[in-house]
C-alpha positions in Angstrom: -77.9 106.5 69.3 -80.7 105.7 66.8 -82.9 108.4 65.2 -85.4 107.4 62.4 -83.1 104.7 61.1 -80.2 106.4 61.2 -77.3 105.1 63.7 -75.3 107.9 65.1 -71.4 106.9 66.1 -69.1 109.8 67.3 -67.9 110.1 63.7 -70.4 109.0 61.7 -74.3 108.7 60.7 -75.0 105.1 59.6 -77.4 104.6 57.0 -78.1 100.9 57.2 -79.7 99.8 53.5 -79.7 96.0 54.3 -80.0 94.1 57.5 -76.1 93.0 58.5 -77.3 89.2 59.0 -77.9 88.9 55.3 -74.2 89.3 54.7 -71.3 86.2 54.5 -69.1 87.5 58.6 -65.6 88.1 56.5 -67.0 89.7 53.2 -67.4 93.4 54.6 -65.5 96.1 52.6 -65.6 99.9 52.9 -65.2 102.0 50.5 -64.5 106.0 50.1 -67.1 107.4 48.2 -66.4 110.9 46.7 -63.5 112.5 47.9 -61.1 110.6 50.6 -61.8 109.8 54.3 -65.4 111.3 53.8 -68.9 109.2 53.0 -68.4 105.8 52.9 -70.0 102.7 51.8 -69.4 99.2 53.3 -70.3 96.1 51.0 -70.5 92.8 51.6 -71.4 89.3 49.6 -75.1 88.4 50.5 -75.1 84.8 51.6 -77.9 83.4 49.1 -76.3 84.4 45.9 -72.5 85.2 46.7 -73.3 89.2 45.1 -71.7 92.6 46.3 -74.2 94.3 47.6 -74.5 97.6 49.8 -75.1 97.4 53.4 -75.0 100.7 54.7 -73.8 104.2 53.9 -71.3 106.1 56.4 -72.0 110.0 56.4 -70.1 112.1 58.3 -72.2 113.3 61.7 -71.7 117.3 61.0 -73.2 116.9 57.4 -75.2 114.5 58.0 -79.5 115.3 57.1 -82.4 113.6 56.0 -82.2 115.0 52.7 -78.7 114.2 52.2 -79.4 110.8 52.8 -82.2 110.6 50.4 -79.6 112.2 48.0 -77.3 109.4 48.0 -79.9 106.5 48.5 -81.1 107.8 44.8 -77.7 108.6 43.6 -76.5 104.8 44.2 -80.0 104.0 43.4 -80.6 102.2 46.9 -83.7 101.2 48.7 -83.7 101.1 52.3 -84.9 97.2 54.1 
């Protein structure tokens, strides 16, 4: 399900912060952010210059709100495509 950006999965709200085609197939990583098996970000290597960059944010569904998203997008200082 997709509300206002936001993918929902049974465990998760997905915050997508760039498109998943701008990413080399094989160079996805995720990453506990904060304490263990919570939010999560999954990186990847952008095809035109071989750099880490974030592709989306995993927030758990119960906690998940607009204005927690916001939070970290200006915590990691990340702008949404």
């Amino acid at each position: 399900m997709v509300v206002g950006g936001v993918h929902f999965t049974e465990e998760y709200a997905r915050l997508r912060i760039k498109e998943p085609k701008l990413f080399k197939k094989t160079s996805f990583r995720t990453h506990d952010i904060g304490r263990r098996g919570h939010t999560k970000r999954i990186a990847g290597r952008l095809k035109s210059t071989g750099k880490w960059e974030t592709q989306a944010m995993l927030i758990p569904r119960e906690e998940y709100s607009p204005a927690l998203a916001r939070k970290y997008l200006k915590k990691y200082k990340l702008k949404r495509a």
